[in-house]
N, C-alpha and C positions, 0 to 999 in steps of 0.2 A: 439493563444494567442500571443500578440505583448512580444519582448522580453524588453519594457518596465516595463510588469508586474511580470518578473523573480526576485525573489529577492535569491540574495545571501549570507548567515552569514559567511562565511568565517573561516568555523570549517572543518578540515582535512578529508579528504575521508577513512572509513576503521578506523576510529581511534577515533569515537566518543563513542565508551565505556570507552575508556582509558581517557578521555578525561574530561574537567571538566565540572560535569554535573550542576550545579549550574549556570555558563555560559550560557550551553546550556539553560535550563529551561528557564533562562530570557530575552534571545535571542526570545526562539517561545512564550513567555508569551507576548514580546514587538511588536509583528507582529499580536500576536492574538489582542489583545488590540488596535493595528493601523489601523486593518482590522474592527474590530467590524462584525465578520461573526454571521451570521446564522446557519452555515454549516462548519464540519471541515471534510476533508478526508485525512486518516493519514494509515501508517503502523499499521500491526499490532503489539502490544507486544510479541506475539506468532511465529512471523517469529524468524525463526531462524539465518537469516543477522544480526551480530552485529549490524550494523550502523541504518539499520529496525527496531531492537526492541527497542533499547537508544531511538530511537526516538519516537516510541510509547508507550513506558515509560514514558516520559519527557511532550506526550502532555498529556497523560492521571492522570498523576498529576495536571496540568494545571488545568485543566477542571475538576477535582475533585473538586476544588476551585473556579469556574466557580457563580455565584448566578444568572445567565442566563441562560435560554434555548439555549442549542447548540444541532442540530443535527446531529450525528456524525456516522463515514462510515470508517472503517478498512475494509485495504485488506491485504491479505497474499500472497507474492510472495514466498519466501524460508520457507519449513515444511517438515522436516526427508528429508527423498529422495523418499518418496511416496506420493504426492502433486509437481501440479496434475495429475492426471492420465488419459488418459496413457499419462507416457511422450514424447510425440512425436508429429508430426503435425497432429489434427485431428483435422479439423475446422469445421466438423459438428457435434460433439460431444456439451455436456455444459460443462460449468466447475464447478465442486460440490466444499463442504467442505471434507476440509480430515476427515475420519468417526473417528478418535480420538478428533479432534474438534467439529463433528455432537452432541456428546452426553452432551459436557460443556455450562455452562447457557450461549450461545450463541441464537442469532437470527441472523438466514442467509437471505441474500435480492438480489436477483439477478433481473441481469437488461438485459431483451432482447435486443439484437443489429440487429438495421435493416441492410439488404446486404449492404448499401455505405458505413458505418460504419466498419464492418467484414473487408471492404475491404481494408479500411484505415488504421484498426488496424494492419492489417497484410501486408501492408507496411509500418509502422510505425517500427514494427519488424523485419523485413528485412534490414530495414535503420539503424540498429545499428551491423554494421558487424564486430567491433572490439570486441563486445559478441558473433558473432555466428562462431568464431574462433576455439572457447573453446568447446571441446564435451561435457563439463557439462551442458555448459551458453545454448549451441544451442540446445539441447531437451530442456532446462527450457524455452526459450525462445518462441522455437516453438508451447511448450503445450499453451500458453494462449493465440493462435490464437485458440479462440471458439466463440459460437454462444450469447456467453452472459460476463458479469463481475458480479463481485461475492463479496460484502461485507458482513462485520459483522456489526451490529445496534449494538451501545453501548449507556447506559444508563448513563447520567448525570443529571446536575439538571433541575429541571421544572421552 
């Protein structure tokens, strides 16, 4: 992706709980609206990253209000300290839901990754060494070099 297409709102890293959520909202309300997508893929509200769940909070208000068909795709990177598992490098493994989330009216969608892909992923995750610093960041990091990616289908309007 050209870094032409990056857009930046200019809201504080770590601080967007505290942070005015009213802002926020019509901040990704004004991009949703610019973009006119089909397609949203967003945090979950369920991660447990402050800055993760604000924000999939804020879109899923959004898109409650939505009178358009959006099809929309939450992932979950931080959940307790058991997601996912095992946490370590297994790249032939998949990546599931965490079974506390298997049982809530969710629908999981996982998406096979062909090898060029696997491989890209997982240098992609190697390329952010200022996380695999941290022995927390570098198992969480490691765990999601697997064999596939893993969202939640969420329901909005038709």
């Amino acid at each position: 992706m050209p870094e032409t297409n990056l857009i930046y709102l200019g809201f504080p890293d770590g601080k967007l709980a505290l942070g005015d959520q009213s802002a926020l909202q019509t901040a990704l309300q004004m991009q949703i609206d610019k973009c006119n997508p089909n397609i949203v893929v967003y945090p979950s509200p369920h991660d447990y990253n402050p800055d993760h769940k604000t924000i999939g909070m804020a879109i899923e208000k959004i898109l409650n209000t939505e009178s358009r068909h959006i099809t929309t795709y939450e992932y979950l990177v931080h959940y307790e300290l058991i997601y996912p598992r095992p946490r370590e490098f297994a790249p032939t493994d998949n990546l599931l839901p965490p079974k506390r989330l298997s049982n809530v009216d969710m629908d999981w969608l996982r998406f096979n990754l062909s090898s060029s892909v696997e491989n890209c992923k997982e240098g992609a995750v190697f390329a952010y060494q200022s996380q695999l610093h941290s022995p927390e960041l570098d198992g969480l990091m490691h765990s999601f070099i697997r064999k596939n990616e893993l969202f939640s289908i969420s329901k909005f309007s038709d």
